[in-house]
C-alpha positions as CSV (number, residue, x, y, z in Angstrom):
1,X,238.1,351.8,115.8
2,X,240.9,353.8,115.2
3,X,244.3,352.3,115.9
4,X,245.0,354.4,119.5
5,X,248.8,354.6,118.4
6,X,248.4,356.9,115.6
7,X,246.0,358.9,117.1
8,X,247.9,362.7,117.5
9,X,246.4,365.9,118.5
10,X,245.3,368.1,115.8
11,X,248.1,371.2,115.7
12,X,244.8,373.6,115.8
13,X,241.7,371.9,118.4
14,X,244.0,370.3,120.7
15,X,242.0,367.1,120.1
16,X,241.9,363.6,117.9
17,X,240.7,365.0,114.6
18,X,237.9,362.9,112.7
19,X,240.1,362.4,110.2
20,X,241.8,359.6,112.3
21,X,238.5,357.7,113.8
22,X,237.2,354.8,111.9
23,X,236.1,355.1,108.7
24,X,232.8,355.0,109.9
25,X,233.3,357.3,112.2
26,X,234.5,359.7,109.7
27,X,231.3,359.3,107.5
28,X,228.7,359.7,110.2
29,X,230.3,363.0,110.8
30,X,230.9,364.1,106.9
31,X,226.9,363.5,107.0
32,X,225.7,365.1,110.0
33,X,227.9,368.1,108.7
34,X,226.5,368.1,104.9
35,X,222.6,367.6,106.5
36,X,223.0,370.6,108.7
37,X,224.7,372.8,105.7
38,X,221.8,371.6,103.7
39,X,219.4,372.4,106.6
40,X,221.0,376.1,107.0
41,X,220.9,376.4,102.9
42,X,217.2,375.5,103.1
43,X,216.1,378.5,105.8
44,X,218.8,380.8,104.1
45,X,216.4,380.5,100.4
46,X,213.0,380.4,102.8
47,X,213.7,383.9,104.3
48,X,214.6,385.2,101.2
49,X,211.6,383.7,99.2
50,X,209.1,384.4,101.5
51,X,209.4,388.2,102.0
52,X,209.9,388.2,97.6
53,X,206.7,385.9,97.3
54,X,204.5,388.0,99.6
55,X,205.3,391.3,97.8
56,X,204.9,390.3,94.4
57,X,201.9,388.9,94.9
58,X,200.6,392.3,96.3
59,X,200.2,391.6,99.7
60,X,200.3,393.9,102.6
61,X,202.0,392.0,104.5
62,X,204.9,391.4,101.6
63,X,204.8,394.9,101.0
64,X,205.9,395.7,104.9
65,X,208.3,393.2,105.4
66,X,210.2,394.6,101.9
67,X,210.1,397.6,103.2
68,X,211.3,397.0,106.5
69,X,214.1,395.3,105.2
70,X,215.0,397.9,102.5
71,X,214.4,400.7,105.5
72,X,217.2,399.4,107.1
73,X,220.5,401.2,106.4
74,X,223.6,399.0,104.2
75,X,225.6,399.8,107.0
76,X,223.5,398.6,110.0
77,X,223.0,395.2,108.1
78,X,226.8,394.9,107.3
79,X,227.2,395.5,111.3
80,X,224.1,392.8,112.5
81,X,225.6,390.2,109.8
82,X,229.1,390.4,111.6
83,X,228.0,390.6,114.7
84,X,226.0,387.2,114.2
85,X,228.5,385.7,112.2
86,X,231.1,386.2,115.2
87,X,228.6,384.7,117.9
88,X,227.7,381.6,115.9
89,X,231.5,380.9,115.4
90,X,232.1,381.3,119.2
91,X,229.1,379.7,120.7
92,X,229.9,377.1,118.0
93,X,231.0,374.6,119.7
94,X,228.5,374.5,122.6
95,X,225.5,372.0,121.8
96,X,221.8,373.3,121.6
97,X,222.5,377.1,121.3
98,X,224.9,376.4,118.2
99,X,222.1,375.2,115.8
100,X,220.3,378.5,117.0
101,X,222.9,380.6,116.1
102,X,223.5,378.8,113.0
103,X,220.2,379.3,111.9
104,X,220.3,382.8,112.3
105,X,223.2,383.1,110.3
106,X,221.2,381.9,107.7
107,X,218.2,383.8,108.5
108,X,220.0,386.9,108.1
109,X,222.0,385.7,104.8
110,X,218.4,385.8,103.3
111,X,217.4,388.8,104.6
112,X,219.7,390.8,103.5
113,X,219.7,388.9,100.5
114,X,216.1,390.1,99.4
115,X,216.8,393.4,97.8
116,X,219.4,391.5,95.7
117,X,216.6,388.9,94.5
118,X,214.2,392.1,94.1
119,X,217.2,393.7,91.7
120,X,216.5,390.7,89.6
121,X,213.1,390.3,88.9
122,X,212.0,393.6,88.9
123,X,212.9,396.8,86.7
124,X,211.8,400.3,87.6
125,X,211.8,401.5,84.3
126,X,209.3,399.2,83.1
127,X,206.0,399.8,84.0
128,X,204.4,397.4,85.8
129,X,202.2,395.8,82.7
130,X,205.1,395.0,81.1
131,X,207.1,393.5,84.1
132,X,206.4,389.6,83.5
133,X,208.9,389.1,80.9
134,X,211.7,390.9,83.3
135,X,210.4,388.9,86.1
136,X,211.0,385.6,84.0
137,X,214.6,386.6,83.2
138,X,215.1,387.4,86.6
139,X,213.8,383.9,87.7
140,X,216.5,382.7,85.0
141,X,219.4,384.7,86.4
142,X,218.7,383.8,89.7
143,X,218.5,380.2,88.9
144,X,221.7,380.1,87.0
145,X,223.3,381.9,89.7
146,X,222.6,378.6,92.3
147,X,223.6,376.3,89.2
148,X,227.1,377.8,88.9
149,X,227.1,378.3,92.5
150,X,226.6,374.8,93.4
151,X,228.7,373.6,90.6
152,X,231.8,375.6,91.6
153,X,231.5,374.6,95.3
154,X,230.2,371.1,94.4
155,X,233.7,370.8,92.2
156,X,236.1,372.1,94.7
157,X,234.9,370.3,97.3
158,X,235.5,366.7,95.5
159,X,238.8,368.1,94.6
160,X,239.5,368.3,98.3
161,X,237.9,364.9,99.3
162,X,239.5,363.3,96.1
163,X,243.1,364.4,96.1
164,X,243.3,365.0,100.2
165,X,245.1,368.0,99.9
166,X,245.7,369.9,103.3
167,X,245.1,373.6,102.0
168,X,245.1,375.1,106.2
169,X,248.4,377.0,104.7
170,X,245.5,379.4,103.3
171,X,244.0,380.6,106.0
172,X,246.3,384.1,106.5
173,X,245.9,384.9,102.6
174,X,242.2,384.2,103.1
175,X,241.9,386.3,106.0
176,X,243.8,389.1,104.9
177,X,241.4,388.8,101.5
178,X,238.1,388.9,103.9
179,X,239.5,392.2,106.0
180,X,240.2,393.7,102.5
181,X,236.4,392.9,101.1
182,X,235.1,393.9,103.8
183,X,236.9,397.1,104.4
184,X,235.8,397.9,100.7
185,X,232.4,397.5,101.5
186,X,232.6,399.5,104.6
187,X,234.1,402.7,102.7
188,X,231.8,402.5,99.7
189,X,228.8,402.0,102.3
190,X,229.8,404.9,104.2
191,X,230.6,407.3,101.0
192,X,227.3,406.1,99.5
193,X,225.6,407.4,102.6
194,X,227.6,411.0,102.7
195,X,226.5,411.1,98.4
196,X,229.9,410.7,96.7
197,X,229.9,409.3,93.4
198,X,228.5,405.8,91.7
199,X,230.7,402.9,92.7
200,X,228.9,400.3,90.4
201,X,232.6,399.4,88.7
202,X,233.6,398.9,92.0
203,X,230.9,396.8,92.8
204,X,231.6,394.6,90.0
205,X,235.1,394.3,90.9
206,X,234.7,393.4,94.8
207,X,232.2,390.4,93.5
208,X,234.2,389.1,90.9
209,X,237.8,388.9,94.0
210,X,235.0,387.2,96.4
211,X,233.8,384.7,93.6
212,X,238.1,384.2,93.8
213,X,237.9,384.5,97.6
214,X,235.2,382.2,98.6
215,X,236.0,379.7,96.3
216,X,239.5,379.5,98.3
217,X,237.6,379.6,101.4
218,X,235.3,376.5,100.2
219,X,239.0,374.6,99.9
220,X,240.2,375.6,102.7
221,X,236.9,375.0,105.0
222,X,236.4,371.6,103.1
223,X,240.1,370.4,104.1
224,X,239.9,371.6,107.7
225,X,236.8,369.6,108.3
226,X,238.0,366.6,106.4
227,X,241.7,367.1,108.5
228,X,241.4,368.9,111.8
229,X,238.0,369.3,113.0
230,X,236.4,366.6,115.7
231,X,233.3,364.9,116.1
232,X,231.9,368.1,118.5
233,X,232.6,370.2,115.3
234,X,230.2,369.2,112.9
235,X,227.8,372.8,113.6
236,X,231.2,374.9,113.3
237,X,231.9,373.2,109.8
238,X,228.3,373.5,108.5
239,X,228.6,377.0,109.8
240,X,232.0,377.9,108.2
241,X,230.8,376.3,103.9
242,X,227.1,377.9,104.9
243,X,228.9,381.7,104.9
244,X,231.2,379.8,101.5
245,X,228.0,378.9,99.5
246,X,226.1,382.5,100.2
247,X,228.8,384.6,99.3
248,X,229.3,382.4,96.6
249,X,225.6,382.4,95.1
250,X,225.6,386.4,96.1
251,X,228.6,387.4,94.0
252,X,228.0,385.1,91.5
253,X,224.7,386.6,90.8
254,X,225.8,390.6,91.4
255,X,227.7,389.9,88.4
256,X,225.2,388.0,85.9
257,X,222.9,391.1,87.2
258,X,225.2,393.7,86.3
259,X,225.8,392.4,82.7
260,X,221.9,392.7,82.1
């Protein structure tokens, strides 16, 4: 047990922060919050696979579901994802209905992730007898993608739990970084729609500040649950490196696809 004399309220929950519990405690928690991010990573790659499997394997089924996701307009996606992402982090803390909005978080991360995955292993311009050695570089790419994704967040993180550093003085410069992105997106999406010019630079250059951006944000998440979040909080962390490690793998792979 935690000596009861050193215990302060964290500056941002109002509330004993796991970082002063036993040490016991503070492992029990760093696991639940790992096994749920792992959880969420696992659905995330599911609903992307599935609706990818089903349609290259010439399915009707795979064939609808493709198209029902590629039928639905950039925009309207960008809207649903924020609108999730802002009731998971507020219904966060309540037990039960967290883990459902959590996992639709990562539900949605994968849907709109498919067309991305499609991009990869598929090639319009190569007819479809000649597509298995595009589909095996695609695999490739796709596959490197999660190995520099997971070693970039698996290295910062360790940086955060070896050194300790407190790096909660990022949050405005993140934030500020984030309304930028997604102000970006929002213009291109819209000037896409109205049929103004190609943006594909553009493209290239919003994934390569949100490989910057999210790699701050897994620091910064990573500190705030080893410093200031409490035991309730371990859905609210998962949550928070679960948005980290998508936008992570997403960027990472918009630019290997974009040098093929």
């Amino acid at each position: 047990m935690a000596n009861p004399y050193y215990q302060q309220q964290d500056q941002w929950t109002g509330a004993v922060p796991v970082s002063q519990a036993s040490g016991e405690a503070r492992l029990a928690f760093l696991r639940k919050v790992y096994g749920i991010l792992f959880s969420g990573i696992m659905v995330f790659f599911l609903t992307t696979a599935v609706p990818v499997v089903l349609f290259m394997a010439g399915t009707e089924v795979g064939a609808a579901l493709v198209r029902s996701i590629l039928g639905v307009p950039q925009l309207l996606w960008l809207g649903i994802l924020l609108v999730v992402t802002f009731v998971a982090s507020a219904v966060a803390h309540k037990p039960g209905i967290n883990l459902i909005a959590f996992y639709s978080v990562a539900l949605v991360y994968g849907l709109i992730t498919v067309p991305l995955i499609l991009w990869a292993l598929l090639d319009p311009a190569v007819p479809a007898s000649e597509q298995g050695s595009t589909i095996l570089s695609g695999m490739l790419i796709v596959l490197q993608a999660l190995a520099l994704t997971t070693f970039v967040m698996g290295g910062l993180t360790a940086y955060v739990f070896i050194t300790k550093k407190d790096f909660s003085w990022m949050g405005g410069i993140l934030f500020i970084g984030l309304a930028l992105v997604i102000g970006a997106v929002v213009v291109i999406l819209i000037a896409t729609a109205l049929g103004y010019g190609n943006f594909d630079m553009l493209h290239i250059a919003i994934s390569f500040f949100c490989v910057i951006l999210f790699s701050g944000y897994v620091l910064y998440d990573t500190s705030r649950i080893l410093h200031h979040y409490t035991e309730e909080m371990a859905v609210a962390g998962a949550l928070s490196l679960l948005i980290d490690f998508v936008m992570l793998f997403r960027s990472i792979l918009f630019l290997l696809l974009s040098r093929r």
